[in-house]
N, C-alpha and C positions, 0 to 999 in steps of 0.2 A: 636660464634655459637648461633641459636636460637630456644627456645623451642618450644613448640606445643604452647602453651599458647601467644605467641608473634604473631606465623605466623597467627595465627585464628584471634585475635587484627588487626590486619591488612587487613587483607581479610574484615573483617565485615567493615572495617571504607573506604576499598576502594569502595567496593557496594553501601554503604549511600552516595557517595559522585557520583556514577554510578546514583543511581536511582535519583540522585536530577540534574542532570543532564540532564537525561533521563526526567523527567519532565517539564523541559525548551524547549528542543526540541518539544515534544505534544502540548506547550503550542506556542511556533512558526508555527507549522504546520496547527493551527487553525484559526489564528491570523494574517495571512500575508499583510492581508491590513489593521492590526490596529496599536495600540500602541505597539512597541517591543523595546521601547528602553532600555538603560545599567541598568537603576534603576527599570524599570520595572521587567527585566527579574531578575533579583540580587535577588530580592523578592520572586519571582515564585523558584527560585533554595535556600531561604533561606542563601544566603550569603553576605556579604558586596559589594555593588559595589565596592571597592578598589580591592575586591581580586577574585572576580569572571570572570572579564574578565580571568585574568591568567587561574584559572583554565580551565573554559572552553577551551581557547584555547589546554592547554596542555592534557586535554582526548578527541576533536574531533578531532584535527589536524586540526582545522580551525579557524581563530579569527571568535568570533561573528557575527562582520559588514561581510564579507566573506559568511559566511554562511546562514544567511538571505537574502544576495545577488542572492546567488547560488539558494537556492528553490526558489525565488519569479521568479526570471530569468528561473526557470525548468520548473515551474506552467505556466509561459506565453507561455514558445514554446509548450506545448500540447496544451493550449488553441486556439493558433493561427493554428493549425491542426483540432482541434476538434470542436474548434467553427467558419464556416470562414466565416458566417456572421457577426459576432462580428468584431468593426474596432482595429486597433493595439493599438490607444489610451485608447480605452477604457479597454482592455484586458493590460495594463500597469498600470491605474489609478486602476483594480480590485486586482491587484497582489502587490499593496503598492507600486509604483512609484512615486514621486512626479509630474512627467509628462512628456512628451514624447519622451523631450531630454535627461533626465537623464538613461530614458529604452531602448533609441536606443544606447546610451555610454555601458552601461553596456552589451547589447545582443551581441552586434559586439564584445566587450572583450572575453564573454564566448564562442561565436558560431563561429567567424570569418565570419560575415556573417553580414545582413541587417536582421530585422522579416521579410520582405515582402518577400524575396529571399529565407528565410527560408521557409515560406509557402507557395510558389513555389512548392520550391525543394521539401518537403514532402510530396505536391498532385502528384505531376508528379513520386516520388517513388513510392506512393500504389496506381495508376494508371498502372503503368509498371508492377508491382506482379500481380495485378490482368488477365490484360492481359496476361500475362507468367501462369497461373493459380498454382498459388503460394502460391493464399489464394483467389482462385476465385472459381474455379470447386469443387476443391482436396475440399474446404470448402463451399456450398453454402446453402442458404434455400431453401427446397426442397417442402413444403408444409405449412401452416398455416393455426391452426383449434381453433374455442373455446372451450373451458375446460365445458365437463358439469357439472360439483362440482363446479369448481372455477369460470364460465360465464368469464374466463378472457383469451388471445390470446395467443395461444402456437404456437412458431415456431419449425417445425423440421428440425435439419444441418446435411447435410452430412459429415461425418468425415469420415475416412479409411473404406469406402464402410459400412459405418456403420449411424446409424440415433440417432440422440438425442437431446433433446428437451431444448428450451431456453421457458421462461416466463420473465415477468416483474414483480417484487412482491415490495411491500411496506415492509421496516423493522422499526423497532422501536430500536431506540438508544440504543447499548448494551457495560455495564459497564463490559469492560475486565481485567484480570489482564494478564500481560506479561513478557516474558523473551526476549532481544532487540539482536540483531545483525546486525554490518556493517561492506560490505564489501561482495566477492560474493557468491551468495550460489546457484544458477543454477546447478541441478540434485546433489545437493551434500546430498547423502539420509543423510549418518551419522552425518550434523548438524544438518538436523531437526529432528532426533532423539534423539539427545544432547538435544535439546534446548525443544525438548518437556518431555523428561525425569527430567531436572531440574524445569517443571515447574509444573510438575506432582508429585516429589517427595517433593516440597513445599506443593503442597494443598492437597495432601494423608490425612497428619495428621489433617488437617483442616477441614476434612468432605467437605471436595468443589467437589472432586470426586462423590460422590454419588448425588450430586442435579439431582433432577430426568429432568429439562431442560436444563442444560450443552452444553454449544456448545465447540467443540473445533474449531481454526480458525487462518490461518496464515495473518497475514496485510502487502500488500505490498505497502511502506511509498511511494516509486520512480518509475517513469518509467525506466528502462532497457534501452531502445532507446535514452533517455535523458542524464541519469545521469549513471557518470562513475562508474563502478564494484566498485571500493574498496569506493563508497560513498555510497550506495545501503544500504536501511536500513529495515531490517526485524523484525517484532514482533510475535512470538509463542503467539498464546491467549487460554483463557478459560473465558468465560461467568461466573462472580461472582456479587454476592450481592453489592449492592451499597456500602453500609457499609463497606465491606472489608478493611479490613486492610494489609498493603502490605511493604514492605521495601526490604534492602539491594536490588539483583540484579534483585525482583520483581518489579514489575510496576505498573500502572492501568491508564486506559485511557476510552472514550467513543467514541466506533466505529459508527459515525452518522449513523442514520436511514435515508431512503429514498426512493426513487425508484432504484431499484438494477434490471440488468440484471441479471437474474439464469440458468447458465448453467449446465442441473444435467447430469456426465459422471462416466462411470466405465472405469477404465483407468489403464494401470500399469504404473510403473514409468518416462519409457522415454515418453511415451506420453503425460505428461502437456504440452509442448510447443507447441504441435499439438491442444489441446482442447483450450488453451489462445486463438492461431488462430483463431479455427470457430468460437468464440463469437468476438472479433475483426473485425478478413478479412469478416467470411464468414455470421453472422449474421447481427454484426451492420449497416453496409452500404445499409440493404435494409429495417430495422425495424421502421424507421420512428424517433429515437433515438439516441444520439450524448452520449459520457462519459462526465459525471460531474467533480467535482475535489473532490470528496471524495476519500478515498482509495480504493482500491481495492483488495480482499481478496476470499480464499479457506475456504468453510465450510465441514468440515470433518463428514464422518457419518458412517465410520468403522473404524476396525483394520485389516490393510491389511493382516497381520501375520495368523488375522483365515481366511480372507476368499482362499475359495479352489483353485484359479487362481492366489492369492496372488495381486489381485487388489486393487484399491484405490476406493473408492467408496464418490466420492466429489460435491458440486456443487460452482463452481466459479462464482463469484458475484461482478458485474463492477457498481458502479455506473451512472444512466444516466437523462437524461431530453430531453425535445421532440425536435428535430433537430430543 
């Protein structure tokens, strides 16, 4: 039998061993065309090359090579969607490829498929939606006007007989701390109340709550359309001081700055996958703008709890650059 004293010993040393972990991955997600090999990442995670592949393998359920495979291979098929001017080689060589035959082995393994056939297939899909108006009408831009405060282009989308405005805004690099989860969380309200509960009840005592510019903020690491549910990797954020100091199953990372699509919507719960749509189906395709490879993320700006509809009050934020 074991005392309180043993289980908490334990918990603490599985976290430390969660967050350094966790910091290997942010440190691969940044990094996909650079150096990631076994003694680099060993270092980044603080452990021996001898015994760090092991671990890692045994808390992702992925060797290493596997998994660096998997996102560099996930990052190319949006890119070959989202950029299709860009040629396959070059979207291979930017994704850490050594070169074109090593990215056509590996695509065909993950995809069953060719890239080229693959970016076929995905124009000729959201060609068919949009005709079917599936993310055409139901989402479309209805008008575009300039901001007289901001002199900057505001689109307005039709969503469920309803209007709401997309902008492009510039953000500057914010130093988040987070709580990670993988695997699926689509409309599951009581994770992200977990996970923002745990990360809320860390920075309570820490006066992180009260910073008078706080953002809160979910990071969505994967595409959904790409990568399979139980790989799907989420981070609950909060906006902290550089300095912060973070451990066991906290985090800290920096969510790139850039140019970000802003879609600001009041929404209740089942509706996020209806608002992801109009900035996707029904905004981006006529904006002049293509998605970057930064992540893509929910900035929060209420508690749905007070407000009186019991809405979400959000603006979801895609990274982009000019088509």
């Amino acid at each position: 039998m074991q005392g309180p004293g043993i289980v908490d010993t334990k918990s603490r040393l599985r976290s430390e061993y969660t967050a350094r972990i966790n910091r290997v991955l942010d440190y691969i997600d940044g990094h996909l065309d650079g150096d990631l090999s076994l003694e680099m990442l060993a270092g980044v995670a603080a452990f021996s090359p001898f015994h760090f592949h092991r671990i890692f393998r045994a808390m992702t359920g992925e060797t290493l090579a596997r998994f660096i495979q998997r996102l560099r291979v996930e990052r190319a098929a949006n890119q070959l969607v989202n950029n299709p001017k860009k040629s396959i080689t070059e979207i291979a060589l930017d994704c850490g490829f050594s070169g074109s035959a090593a990215f056509a082995r590996a695509f065909r393994e993950a995809f069953g498929t060719s890239a080229s056939e693959w970016r076929k297939m995905r124009k000729t899909v959201s060609n068919v939606s949009k005709a079917n108006g599936k993310e055409g009408k139901a989402n479309s831009v209805s008008s575009m006007y300039l901001d007289d405060v901001t002199h900057t282009l505001t689109w307005r989308v039709s969503m469920n007989d309803s209007q709401v405005n997309i902008k492009v805004e510039d953000f500057t690099d914010m130093t988040v701390a987070y709580v990670r989860h993988q695997g699926p969380y689509k409309g599951d309200s009581e994770l992200f109340e977990h996970l923002f509960t745990t990360l809320c009840t860390w920075a309570g005592p820490r006066g992180l709550l009260e910073q008078s510019e706080m953002k809160m903020i979910s990071v969505y690491h994967d595409d959904p359309d790409v990568t399979e549910e139980k790989n799907l990797r989420l981070s609950v954020c909060m906006t902290v001081p550089d300095d912060t100091e973070v451990g066991d199953e906290i985090g800290k990372m920096v969510v790139p700055g850039g140019k970000y699509a802003v879609g600001h919507f009041e929404i209740l719960p089942h509706e996020y996958e209806e608002a992801w749509k109009a900035v996707y189906g029904g905004w981006m395709p006529e904006s002049g703008y293509q998605p970057d490879d930064r992540p893509t993320f929910e900035l929060y700006h209420n508690d749905p709890k007070t407000h009186p509809e019991g809405k979400h009050i959000v603006d979801i934020c895609v990274p982009v650059k000019p088509l």
